[in-house]
mmCIF file of the N, C-alpha and C atoms, coordinates in Angstrom:
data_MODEL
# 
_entry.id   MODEL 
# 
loop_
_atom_site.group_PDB 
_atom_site.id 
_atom_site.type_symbol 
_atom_site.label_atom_id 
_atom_site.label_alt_id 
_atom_site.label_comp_id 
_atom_site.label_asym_id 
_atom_site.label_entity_id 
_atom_site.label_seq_id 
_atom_site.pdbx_PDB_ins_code 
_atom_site.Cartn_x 
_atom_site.Cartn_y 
_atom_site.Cartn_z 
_atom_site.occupancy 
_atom_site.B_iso_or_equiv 
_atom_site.pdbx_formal_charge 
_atom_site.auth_seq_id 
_atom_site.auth_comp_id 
_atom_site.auth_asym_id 
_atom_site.auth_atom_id 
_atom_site.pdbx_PDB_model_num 
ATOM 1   N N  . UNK A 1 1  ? -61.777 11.584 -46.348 1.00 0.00 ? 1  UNK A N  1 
ATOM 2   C CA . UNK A 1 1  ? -62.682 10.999 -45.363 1.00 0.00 ? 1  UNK A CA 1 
ATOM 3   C C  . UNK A 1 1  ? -63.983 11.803 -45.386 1.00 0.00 ? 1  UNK A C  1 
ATOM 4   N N  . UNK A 1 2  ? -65.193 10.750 -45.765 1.00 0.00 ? 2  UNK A N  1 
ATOM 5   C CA . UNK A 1 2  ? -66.439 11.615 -45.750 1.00 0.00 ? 2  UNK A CA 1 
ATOM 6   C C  . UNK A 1 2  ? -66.962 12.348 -44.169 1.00 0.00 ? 2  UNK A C  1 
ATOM 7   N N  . UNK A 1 3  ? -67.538 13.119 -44.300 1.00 0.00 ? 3  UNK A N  1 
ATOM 8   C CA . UNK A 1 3  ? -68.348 13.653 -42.964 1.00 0.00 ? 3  UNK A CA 1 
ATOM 9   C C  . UNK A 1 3  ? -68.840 12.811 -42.302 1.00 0.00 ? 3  UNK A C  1 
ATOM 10  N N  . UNK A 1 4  ? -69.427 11.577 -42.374 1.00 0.00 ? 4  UNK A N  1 
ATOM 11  C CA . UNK A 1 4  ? -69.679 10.303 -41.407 1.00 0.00 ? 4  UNK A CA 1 
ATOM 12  C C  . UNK A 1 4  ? -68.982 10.153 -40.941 1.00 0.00 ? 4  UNK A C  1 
ATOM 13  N N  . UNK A 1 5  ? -67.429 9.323  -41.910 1.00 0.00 ? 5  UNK A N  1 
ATOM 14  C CA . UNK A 1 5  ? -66.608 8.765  -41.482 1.00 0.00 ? 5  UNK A CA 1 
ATOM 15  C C  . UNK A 1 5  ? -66.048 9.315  -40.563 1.00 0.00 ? 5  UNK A C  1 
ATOM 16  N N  . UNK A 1 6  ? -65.885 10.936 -40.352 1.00 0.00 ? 6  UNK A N  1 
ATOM 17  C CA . UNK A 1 6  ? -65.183 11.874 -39.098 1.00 0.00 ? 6  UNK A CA 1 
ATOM 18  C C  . UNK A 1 6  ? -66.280 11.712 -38.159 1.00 0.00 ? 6  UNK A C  1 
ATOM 19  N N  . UNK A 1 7  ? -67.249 11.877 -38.444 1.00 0.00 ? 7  UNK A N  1 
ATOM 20  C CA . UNK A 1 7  ? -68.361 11.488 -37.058 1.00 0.00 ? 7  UNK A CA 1 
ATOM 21  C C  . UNK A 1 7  ? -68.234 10.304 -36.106 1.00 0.00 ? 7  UNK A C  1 
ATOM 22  N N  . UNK A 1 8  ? -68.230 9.423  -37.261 1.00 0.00 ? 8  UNK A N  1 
ATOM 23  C CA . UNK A 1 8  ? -68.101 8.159  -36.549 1.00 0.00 ? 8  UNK A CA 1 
ATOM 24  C C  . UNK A 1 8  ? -66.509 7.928  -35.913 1.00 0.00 ? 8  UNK A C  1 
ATOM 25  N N  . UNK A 1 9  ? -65.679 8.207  -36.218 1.00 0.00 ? 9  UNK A N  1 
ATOM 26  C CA . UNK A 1 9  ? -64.034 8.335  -35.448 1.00 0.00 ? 9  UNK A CA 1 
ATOM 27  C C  . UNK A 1 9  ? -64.042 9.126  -34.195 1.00 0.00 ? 9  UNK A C  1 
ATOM 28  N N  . UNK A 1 10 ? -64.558 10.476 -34.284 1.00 0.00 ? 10 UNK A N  1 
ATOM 29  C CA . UNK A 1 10 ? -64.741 11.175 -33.255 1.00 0.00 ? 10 UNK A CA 1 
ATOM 30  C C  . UNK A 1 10 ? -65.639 10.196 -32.325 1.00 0.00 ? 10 UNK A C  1 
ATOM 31  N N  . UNK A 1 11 ? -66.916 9.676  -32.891 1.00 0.00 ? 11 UNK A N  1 
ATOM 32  C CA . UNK A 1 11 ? -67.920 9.114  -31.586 1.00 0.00 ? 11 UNK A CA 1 
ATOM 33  C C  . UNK A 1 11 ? -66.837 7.908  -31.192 1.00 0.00 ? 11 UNK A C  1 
ATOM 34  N N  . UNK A 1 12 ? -66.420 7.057  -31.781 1.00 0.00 ? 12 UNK A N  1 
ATOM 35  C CA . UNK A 1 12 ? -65.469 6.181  -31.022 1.00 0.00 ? 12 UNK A CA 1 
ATOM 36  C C  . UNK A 1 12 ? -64.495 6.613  -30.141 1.00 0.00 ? 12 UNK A C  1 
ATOM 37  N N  . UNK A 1 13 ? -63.456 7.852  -30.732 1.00 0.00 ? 13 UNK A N  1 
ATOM 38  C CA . UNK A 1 13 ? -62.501 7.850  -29.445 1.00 0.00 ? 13 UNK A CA 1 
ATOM 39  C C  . UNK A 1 13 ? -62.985 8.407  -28.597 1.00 0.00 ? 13 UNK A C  1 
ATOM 40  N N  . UNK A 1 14 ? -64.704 9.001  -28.611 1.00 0.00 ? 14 UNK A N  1 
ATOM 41  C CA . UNK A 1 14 ? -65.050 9.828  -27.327 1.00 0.00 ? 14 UNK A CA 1 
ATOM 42  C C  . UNK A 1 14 ? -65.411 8.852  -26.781 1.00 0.00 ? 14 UNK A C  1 
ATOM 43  N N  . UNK A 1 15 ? -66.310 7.453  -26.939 1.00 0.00 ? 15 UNK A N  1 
ATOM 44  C CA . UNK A 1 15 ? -66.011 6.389  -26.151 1.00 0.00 ? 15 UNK A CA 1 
ATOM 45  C C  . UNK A 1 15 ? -65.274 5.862  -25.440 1.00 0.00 ? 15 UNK A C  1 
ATOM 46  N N  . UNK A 1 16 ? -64.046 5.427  -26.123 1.00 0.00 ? 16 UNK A N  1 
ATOM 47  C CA . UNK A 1 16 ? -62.983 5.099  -25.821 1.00 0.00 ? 16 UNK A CA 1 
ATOM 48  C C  . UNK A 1 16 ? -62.374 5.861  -24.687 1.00 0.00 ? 16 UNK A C  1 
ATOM 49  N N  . UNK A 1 17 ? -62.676 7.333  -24.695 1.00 0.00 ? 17 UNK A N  1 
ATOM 50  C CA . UNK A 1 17 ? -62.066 8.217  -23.626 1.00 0.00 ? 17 UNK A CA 1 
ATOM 51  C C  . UNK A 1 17 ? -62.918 8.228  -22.856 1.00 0.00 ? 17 UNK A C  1 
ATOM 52  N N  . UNK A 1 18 ? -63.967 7.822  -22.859 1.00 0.00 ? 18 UNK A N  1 
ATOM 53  C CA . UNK A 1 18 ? -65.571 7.687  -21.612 1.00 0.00 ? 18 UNK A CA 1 
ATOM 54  C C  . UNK A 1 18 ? -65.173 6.654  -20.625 1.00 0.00 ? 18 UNK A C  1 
ATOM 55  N N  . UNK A 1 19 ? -65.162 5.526  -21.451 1.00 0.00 ? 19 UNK A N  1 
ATOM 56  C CA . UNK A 1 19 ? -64.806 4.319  -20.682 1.00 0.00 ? 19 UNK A CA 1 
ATOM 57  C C  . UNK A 1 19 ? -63.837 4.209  -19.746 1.00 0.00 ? 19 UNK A C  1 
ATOM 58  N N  . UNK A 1 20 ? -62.374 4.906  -20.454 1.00 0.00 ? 20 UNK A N  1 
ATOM 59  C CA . UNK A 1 20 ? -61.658 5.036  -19.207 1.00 0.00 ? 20 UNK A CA 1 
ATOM 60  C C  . UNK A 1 20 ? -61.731 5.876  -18.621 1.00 0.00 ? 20 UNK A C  1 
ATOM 61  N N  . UNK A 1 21 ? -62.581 6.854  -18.478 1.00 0.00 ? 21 UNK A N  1 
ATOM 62  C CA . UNK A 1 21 ? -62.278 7.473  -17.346 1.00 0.00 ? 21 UNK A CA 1 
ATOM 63  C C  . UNK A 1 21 ? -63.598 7.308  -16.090 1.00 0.00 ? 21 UNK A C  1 
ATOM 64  N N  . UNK A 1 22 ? -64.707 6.518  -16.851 1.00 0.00 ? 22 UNK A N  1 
ATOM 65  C CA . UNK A 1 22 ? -65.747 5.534  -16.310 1.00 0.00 ? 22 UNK A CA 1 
ATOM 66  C C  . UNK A 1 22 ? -64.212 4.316  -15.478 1.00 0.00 ? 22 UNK A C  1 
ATOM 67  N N  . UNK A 1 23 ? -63.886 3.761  -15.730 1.00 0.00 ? 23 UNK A N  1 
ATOM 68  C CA . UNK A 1 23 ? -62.861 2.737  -15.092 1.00 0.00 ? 23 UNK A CA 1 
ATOM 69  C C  . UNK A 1 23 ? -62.068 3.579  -14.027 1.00 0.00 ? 23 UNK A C  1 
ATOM 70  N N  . UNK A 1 24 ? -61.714 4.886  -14.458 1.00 0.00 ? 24 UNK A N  1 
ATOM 71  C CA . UNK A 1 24 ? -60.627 5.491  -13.182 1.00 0.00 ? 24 UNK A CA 1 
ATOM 72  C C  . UNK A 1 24 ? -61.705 5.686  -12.010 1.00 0.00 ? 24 UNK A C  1 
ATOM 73  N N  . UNK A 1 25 ? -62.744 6.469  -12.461 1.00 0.00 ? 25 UNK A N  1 
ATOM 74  C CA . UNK A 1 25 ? -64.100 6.966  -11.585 1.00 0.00 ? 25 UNK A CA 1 
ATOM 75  C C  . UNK A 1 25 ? -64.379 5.612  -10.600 1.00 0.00 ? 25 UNK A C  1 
ATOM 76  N N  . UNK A 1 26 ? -64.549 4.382  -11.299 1.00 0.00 ? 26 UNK A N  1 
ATOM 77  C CA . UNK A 1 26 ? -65.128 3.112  -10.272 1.00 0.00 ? 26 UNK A CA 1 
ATOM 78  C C  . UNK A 1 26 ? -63.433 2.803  -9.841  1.00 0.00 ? 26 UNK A C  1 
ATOM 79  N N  . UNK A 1 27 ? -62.213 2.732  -10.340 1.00 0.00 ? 27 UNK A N  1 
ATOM 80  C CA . UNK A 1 27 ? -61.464 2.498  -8.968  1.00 0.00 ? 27 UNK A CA 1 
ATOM 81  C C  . UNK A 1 27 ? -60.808 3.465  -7.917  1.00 0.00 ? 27 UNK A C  1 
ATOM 82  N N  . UNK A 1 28 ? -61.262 4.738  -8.226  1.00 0.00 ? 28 UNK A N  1 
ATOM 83  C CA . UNK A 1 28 ? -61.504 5.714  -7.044  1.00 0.00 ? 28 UNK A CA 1 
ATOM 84  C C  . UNK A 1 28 ? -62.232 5.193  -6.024  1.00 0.00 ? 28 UNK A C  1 
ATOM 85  N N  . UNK A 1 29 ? -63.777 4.744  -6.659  1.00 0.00 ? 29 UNK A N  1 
ATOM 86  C CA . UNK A 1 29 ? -64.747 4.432  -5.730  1.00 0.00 ? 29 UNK A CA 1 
ATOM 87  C C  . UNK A 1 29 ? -64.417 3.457  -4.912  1.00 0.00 ? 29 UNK A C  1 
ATOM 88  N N  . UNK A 1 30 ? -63.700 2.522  -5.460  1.00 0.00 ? 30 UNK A N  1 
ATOM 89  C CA . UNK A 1 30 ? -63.484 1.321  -4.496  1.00 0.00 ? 30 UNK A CA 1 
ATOM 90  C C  . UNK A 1 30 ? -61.827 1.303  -3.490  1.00 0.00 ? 30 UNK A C  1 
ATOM 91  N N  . UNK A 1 31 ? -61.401 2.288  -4.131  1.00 0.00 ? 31 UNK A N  1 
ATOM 92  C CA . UNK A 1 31 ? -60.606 2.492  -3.282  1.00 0.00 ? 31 UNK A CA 1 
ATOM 93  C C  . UNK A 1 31 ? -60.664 3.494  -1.993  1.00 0.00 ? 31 UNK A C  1 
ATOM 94  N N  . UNK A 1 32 ? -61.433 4.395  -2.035  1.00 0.00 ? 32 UNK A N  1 
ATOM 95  C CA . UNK A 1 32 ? -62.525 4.875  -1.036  1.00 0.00 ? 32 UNK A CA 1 
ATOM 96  C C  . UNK A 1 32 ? -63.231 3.957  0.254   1.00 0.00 ? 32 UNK A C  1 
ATOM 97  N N  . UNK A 1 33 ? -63.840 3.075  -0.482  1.00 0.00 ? 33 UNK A N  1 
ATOM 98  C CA . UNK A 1 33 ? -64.925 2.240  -0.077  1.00 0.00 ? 33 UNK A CA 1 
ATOM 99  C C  . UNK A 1 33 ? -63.454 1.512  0.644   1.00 0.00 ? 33 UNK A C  1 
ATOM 100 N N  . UNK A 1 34 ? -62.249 0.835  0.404   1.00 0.00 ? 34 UNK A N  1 
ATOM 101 C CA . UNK A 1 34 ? -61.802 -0.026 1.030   1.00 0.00 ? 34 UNK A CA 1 
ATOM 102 C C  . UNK A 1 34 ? -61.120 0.587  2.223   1.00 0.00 ? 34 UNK A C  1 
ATOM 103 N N  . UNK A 1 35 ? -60.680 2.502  1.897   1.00 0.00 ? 35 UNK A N  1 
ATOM 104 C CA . UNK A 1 35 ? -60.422 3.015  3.097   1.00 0.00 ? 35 UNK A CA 1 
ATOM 105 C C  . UNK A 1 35 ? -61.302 3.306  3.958   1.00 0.00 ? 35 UNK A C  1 
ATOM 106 N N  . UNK A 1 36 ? -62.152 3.030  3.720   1.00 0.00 ? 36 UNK A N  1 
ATOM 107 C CA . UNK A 1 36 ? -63.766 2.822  4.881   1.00 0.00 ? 36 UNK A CA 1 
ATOM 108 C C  . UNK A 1 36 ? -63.377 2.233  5.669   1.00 0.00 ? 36 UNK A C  1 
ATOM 109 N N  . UNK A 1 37 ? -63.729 0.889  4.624   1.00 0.00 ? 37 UNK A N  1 
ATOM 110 C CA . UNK A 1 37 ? -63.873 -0.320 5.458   1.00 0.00 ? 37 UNK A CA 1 
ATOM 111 C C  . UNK A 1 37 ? -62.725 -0.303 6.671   1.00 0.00 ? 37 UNK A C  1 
ATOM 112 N N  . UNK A 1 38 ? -61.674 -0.281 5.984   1.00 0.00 ? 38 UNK A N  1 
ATOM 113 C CA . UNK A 1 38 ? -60.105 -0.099 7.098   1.00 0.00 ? 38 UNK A CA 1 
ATOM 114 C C  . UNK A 1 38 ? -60.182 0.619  8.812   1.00 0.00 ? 38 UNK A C  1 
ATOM 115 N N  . UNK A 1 39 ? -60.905 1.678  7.339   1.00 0.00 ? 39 UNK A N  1 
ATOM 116 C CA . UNK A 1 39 ? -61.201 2.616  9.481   1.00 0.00 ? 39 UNK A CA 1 
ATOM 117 C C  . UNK A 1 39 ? -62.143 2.350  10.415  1.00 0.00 ? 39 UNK A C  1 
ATOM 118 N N  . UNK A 1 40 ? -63.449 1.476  9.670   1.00 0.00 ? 40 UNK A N  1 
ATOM 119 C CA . UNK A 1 40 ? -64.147 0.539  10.112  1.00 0.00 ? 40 UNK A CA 1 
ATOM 120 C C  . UNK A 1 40 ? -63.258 -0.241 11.346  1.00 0.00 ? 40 UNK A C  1 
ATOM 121 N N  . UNK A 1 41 ? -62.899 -1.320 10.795  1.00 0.00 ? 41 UNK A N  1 
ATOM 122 C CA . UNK A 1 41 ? -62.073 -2.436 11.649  1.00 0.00 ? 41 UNK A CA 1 
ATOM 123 C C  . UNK A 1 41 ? -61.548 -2.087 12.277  1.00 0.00 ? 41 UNK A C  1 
ATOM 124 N N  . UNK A 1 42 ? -60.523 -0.746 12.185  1.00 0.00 ? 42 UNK A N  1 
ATOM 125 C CA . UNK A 1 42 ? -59.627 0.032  13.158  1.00 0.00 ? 42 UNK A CA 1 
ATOM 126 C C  . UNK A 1 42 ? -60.501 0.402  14.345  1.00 0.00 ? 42 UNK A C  1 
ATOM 127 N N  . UNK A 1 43 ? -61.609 0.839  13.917  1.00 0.00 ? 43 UNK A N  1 
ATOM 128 C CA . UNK A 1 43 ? -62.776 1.427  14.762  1.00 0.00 ? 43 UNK A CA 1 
ATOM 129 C C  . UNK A 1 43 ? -62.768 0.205  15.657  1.00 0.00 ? 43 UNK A C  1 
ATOM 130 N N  . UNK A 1 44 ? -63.220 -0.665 15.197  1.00 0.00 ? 44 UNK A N  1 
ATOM 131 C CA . UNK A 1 44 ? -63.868 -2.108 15.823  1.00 0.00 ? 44 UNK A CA 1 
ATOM 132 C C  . UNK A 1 44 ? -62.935 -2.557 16.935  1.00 0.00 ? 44 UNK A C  1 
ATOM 133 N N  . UNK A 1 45 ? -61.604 -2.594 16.376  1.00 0.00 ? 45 UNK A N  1 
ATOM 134 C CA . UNK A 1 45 ? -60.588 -3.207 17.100  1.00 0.00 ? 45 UNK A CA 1 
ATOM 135 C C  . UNK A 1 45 ? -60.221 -2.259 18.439  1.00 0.00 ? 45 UNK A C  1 
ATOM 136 N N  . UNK A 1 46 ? -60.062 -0.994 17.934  1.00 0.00 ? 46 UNK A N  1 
ATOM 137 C CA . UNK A 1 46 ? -60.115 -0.202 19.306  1.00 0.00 ? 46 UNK A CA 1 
ATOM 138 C C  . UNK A 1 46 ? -61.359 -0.509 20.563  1.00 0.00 ? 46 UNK A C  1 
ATOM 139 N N  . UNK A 1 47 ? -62.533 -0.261 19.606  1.00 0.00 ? 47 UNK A N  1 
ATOM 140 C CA . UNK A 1 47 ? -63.402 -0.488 21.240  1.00 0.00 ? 47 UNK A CA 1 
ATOM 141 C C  . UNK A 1 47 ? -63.621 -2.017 21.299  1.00 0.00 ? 47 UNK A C  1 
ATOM 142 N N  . UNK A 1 48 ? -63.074 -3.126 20.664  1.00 0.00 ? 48 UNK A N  1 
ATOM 143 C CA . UNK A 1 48 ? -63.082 -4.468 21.242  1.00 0.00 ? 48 UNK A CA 1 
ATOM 144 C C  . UNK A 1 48 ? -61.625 -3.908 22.527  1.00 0.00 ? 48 UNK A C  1 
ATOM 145 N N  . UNK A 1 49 ? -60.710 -3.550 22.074  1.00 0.00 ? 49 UNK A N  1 
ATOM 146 C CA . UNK A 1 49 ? -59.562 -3.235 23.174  1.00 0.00 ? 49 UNK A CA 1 
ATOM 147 C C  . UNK A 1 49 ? -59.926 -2.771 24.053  1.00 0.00 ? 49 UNK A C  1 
ATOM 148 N N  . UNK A 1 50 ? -60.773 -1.464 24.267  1.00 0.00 ? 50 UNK A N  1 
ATOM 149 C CA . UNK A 1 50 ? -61.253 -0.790 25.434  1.00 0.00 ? 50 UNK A CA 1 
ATOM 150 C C  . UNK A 1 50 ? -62.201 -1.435 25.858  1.00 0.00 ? 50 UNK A C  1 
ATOM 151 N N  . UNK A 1 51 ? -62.848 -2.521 25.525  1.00 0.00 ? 51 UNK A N  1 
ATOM 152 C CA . UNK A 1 51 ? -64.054 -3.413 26.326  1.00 0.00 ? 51 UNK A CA 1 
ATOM 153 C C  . UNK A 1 51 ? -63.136 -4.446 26.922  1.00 0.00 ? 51 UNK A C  1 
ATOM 154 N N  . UNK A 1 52 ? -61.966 -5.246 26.783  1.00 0.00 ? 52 UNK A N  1 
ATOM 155 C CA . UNK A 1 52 ? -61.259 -5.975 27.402  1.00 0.00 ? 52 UNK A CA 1 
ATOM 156 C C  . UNK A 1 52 ? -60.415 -5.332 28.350  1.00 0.00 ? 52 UNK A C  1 
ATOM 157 N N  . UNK A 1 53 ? -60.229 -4.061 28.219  1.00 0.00 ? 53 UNK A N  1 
ATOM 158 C CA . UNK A 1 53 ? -59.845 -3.199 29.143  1.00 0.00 ? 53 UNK A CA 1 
ATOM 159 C C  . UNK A 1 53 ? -60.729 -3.201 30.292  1.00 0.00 ? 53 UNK A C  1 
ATOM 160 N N  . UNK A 1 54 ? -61.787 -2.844 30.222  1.00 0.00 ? 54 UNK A N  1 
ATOM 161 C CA . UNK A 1 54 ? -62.768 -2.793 31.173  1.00 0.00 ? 54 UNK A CA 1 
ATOM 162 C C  . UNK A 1 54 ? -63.232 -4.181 31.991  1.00 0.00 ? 54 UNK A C  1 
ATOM 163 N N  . UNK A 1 55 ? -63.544 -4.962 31.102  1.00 0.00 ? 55 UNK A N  1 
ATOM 164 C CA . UNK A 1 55 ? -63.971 -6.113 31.441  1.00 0.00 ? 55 UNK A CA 1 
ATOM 165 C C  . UNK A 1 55 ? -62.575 -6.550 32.250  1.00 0.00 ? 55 UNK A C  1 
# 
């Protein structure tokens, strides 16, 4: 195998290993983002409860 040919193998599986761990990185993010949102609504739902409380 010429010296390209190892260049070019190496630049692919370092791609290949970029990408996924580009893919783990964004479903971290969104799995983050959806435990937001969650505590969001939790948020919401409590002081809608304590305003019908009051009211």
């Amino acid at each position: 195998m010429s010296e390209k040919d190892e260049f070019q193998k190496n630049e692919i599986k370092y791609s290949i290993w970029n990408t996924k761990a580009e893919e783990i990185h964004l479903e971290q993010n969104v799995k983050n983002r959806a435990n937001s949102f969650k505590k969001s609504l939790n948020k919401l739902g409590e002081a809608a409860k304590m305003d019908d409380e009051i009211n």
